[in-house]
C-alpha positions as CSV (number, residue, x, y, z in Angstrom):
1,X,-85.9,48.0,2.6
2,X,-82.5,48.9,1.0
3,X,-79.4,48.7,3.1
4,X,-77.7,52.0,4.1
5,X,-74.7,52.0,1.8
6,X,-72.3,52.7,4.7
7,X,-72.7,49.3,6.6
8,X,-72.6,47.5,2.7
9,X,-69.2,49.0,2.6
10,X,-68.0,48.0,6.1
11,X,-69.4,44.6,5.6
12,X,-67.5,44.6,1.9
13,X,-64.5,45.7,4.3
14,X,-65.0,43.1,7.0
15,X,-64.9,40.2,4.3
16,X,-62.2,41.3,2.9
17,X,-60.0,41.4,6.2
18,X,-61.0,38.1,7.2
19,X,-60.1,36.8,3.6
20,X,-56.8,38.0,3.6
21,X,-56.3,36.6,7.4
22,X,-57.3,33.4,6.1
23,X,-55.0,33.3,2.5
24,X,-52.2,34.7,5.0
25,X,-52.7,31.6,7.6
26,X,-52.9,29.4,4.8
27,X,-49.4,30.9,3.6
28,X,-48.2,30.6,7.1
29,X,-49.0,26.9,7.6
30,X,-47.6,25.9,4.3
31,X,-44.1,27.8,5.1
32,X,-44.1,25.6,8.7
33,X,-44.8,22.7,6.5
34,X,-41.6,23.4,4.2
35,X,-39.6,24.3,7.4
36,X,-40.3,20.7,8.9
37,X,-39.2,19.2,5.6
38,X,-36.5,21.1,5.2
39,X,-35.5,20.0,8.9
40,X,-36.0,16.5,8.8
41,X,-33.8,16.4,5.7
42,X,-31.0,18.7,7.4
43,X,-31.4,16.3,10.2
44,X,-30.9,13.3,8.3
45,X,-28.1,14.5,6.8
46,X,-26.2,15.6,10.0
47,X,-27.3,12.5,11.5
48,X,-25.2,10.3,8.8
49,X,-22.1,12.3,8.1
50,X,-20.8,11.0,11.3
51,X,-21.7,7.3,9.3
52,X,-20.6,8.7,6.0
53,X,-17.3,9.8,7.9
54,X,-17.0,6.3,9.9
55,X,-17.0,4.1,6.3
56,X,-14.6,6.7,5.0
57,X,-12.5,6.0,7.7
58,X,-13.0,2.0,7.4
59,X,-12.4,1.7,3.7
60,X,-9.0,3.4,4.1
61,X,-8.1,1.5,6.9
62,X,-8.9,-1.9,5.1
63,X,-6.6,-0.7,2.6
64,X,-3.8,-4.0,2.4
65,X,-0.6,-3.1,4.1
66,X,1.5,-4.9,2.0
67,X,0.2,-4.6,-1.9
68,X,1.7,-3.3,-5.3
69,X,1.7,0.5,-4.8
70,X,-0.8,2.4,-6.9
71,X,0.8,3.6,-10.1
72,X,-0.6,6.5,-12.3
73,X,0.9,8.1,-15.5
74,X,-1.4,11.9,-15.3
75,X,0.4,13.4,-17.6
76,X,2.5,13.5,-21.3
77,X,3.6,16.5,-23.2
78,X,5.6,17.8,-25.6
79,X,7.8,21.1,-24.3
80,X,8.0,24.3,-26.2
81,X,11.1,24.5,-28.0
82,X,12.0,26.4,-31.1
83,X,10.6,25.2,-34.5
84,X,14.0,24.4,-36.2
85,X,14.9,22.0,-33.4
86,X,16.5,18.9,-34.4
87,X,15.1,17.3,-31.0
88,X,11.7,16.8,-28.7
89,X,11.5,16.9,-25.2
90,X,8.8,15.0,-24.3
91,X,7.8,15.5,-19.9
92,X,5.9,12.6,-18.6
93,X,4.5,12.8,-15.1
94,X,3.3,10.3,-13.0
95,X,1.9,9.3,-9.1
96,X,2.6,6.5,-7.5
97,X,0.9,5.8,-3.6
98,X,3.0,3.3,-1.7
99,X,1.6,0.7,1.0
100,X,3.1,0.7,4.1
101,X,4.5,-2.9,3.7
102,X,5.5,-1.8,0.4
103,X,9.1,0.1,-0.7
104,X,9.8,1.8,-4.1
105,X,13.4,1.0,-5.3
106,X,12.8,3.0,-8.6
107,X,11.6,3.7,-11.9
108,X,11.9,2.9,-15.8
109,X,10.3,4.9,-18.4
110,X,9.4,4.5,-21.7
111,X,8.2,6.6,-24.7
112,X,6.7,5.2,-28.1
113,X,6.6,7.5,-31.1
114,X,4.4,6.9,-34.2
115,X,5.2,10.1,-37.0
116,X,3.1,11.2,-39.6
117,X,4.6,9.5,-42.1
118,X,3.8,6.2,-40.0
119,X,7.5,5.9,-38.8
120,X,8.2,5.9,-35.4
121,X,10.9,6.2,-32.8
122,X,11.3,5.4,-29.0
123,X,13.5,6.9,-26.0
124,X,13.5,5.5,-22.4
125,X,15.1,6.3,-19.1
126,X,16.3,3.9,-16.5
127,X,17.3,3.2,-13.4
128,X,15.4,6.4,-11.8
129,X,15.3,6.8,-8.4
130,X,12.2,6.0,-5.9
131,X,11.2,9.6,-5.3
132,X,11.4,10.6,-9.1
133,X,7.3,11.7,-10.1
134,X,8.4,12.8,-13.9
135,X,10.5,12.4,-16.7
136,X,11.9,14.1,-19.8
137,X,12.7,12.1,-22.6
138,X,14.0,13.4,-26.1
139,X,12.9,12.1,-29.5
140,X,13.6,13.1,-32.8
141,X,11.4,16.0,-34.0
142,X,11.2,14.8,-37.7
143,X,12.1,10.9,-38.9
144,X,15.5,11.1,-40.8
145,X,14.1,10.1,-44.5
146,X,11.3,12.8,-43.9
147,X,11.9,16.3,-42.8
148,X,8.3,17.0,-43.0
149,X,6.5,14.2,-41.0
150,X,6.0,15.6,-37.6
151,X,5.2,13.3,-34.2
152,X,1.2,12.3,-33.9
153,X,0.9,10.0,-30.9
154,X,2.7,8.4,-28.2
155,X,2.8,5.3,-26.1
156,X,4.2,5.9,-22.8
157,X,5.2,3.1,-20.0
158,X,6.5,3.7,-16.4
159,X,7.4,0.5,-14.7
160,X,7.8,0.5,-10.6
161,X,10.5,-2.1,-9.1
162,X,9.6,-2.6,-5.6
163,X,9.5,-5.1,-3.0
164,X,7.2,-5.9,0.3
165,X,7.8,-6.9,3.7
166,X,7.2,-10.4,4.7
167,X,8.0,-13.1,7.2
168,X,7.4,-16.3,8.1
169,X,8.1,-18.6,11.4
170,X,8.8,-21.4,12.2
171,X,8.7,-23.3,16.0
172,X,9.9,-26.2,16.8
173,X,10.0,-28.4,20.4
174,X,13.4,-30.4,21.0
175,X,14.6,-32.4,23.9
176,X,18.1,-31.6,25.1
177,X,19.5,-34.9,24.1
178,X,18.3,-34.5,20.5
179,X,19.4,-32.9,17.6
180,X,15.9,-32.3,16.4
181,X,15.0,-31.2,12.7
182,X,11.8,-29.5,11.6
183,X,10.6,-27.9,8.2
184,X,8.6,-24.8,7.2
185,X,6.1,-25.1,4.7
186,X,7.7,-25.5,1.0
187,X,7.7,-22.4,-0.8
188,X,4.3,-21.7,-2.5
189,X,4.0,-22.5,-6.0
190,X,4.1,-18.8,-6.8
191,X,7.2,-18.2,-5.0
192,X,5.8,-16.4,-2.4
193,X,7.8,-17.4,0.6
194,X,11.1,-18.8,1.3
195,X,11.8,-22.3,2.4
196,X,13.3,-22.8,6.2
197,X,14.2,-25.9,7.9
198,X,15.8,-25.9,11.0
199,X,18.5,-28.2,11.1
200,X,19.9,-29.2,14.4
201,X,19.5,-27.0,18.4
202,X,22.2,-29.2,20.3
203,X,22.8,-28.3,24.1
204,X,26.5,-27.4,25.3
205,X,28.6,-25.5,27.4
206,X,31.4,-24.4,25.1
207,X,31.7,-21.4,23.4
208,X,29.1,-19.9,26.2
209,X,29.6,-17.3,28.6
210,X,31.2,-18.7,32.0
211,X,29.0,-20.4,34.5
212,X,26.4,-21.1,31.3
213,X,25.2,-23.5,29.0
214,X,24.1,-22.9,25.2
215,X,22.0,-24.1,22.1
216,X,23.7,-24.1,19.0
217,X,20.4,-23.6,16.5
218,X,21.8,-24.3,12.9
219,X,19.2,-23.9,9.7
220,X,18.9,-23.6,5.9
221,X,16.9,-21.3,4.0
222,X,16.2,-21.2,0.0
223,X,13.9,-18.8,-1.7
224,X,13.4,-18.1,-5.5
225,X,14.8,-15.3,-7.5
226,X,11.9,-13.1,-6.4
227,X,12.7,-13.1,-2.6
228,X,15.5,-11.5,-0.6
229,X,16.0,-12.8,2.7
230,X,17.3,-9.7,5.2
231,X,17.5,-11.3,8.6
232,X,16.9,-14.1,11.1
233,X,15.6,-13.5,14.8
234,X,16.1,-16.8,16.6
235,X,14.9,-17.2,19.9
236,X,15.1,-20.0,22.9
237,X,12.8,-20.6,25.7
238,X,14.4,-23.0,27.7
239,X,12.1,-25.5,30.6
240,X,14.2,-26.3,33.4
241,X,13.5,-29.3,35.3
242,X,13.1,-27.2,38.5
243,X,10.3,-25.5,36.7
244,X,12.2,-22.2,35.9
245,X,13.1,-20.9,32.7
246,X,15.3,-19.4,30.8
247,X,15.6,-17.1,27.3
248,X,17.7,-15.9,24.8
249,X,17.4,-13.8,21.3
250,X,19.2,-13.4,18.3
251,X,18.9,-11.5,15.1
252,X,21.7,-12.0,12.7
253,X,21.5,-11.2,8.8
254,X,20.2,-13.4,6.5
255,X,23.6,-14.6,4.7
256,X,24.2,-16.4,8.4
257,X,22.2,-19.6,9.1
258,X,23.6,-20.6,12.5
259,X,23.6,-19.1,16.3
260,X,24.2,-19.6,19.4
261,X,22.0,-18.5,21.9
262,X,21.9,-19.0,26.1
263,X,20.2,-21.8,27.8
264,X,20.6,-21.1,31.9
265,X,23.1,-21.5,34.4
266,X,25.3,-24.3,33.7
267,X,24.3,-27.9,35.8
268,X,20.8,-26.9,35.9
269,X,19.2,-29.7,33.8
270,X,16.9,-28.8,31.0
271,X,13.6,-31.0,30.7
272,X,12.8,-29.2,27.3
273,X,13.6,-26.5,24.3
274,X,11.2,-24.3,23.1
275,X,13.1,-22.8,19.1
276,X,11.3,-20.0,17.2
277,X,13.0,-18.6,13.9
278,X,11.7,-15.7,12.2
279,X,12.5,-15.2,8.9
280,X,12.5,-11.5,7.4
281,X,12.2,-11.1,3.7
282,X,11.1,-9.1,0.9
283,X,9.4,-10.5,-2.1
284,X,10.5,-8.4,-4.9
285,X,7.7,-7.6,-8.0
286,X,7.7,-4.8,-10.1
287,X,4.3,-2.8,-11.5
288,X,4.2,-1.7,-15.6
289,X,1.2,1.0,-16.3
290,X,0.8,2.3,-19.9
291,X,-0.9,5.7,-21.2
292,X,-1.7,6.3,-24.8
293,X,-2.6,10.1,-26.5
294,X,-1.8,12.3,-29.0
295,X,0.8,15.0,-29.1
């Protein structure tokens, strides 16, 4: 017996719902899928910018204080000027990022020429100050023996002349009935620190304020070409035999090598000196970086 054609059709009907149900939970649980994914990255990611941001913040802090500032020449070019001009002005730009430790005292610049003829020329500017970034230099637009040769390519220098912040100390223990001497480490072999050596701390009352008793500290210091003594700080912790003590500092320029400095009320004996000289310098360097092109 042959099925009424009706309930074929609701059948055909009923399939077909429970089909498209199906293809459409199938769709849904593949979207929720992606979604997760798409989470777990977006979670991962927010997760490790705070890391990201943390080693950002670590590498630029283990950045040295006191280093050669970081020099960059970013750009040289030739400025528009009318074509029968006897002269080139040539701009050259550059960045420089300076420690902390680290001071600028200026700039030199200069600018190789090669012509087309194989020729070549050169212009440079000196003594610029620290917070000069660029440069104009003029050259020759043509060589003198050939009107036609015009400039092809360039060699340009800036050199930085700075210096850094240094010091070095030196302590020394003296009994009041000595005229103790101590030495500082020699200078390096690379000149990078001057060499101190304290000469004499002898106890005494004249010269001293009244009612007190002094320490005249007296020292030498030598240093290479390449370092600058600015200052002295000189300091005294004196140990009195009744267990008190007494201090004094000092900071004189670094052309002086003797001071006198305060030791306690006069009659109060002194079972021991405690010196400390700090020595302030700069150790001056200078940086050269080069940039070759084309005009």
């Amino acid at each position: 017996m042959k099925e009424p054609v009706q309930t074929r059709i609701k059948d055909e009907r009923r399939g077909k719902k429970y089909l498209m149900a199906a293809t459409l939970r199938s769709l849904d649980l593949q979207a929720s899928r992606k979604l997760d994914a798409l989470g777990s990255v977006l979670l991962v990611l927010w997760l490790s910018a705070p890391s990201l941001a943390f080693r950002a913040q670590l590498e630029k802090q283990s950045q040295p204080a006191s280093a050669p500032p970081d020099l960059q020449i970013t750009q040289v070019r030739k400025l528009a000027a009318p074509a029968s001009s006897a002269t080139s002005e040539i701009e050259i730009r550059w960045t420089a990022q300076v420690p902390r430790l680290t001071t600028i005292d200026g700039f030199d610049v200069l600018l190789e020429a090669r012509y087309g003829d194989g020729s070549r020329g050169a212009a440079r500017s000196e003594q610029l100050k620290p917070s000069a970034r660029s440069a104009i230099l003029q050259l020759a637009t043509h060589p003198k023996h050939n009107s036609g040769a015009a400039l092809k390519d360039f060699r340009a220098s800036v050199k930085a002349r700075f210096r850094i912040a240094s010091s070095l100390t030196l302590n020394q223990q003296v009994s009041p009935s000595q005229a103790e001497t101590a030495r500082a480490g020699a200078a390096s072999a690379n000149g990078s620190q001057p060499e101190v050596v304290i000469t004499s701390a002898k106890l005494g009352a004249q010269g001293c304020a009244s009612g007190q008793q002094c320490v005249d500290v007296g020292w030498t210091a030598s240093a290479p070409h390449n370092i600058s003594i600015s200052k002295f700080t000189v300091s005294v912790d004196a140990l009195h035999k009744n267990g008190a003590h007494s201090s004094d500092l000092k900071t004189i320029s670094g052309a002086e090598h003797q001071a006198k400095l305060s030791a306690g009320p006069a009659g109060s004996e002194i079972a021991s000196i405690k010196i400390s000289l700090l020595t302030s310098f700069f150790l001056l360097d200078s940086k050269t970086v080069v940039r070759e092109g084309a005009f």
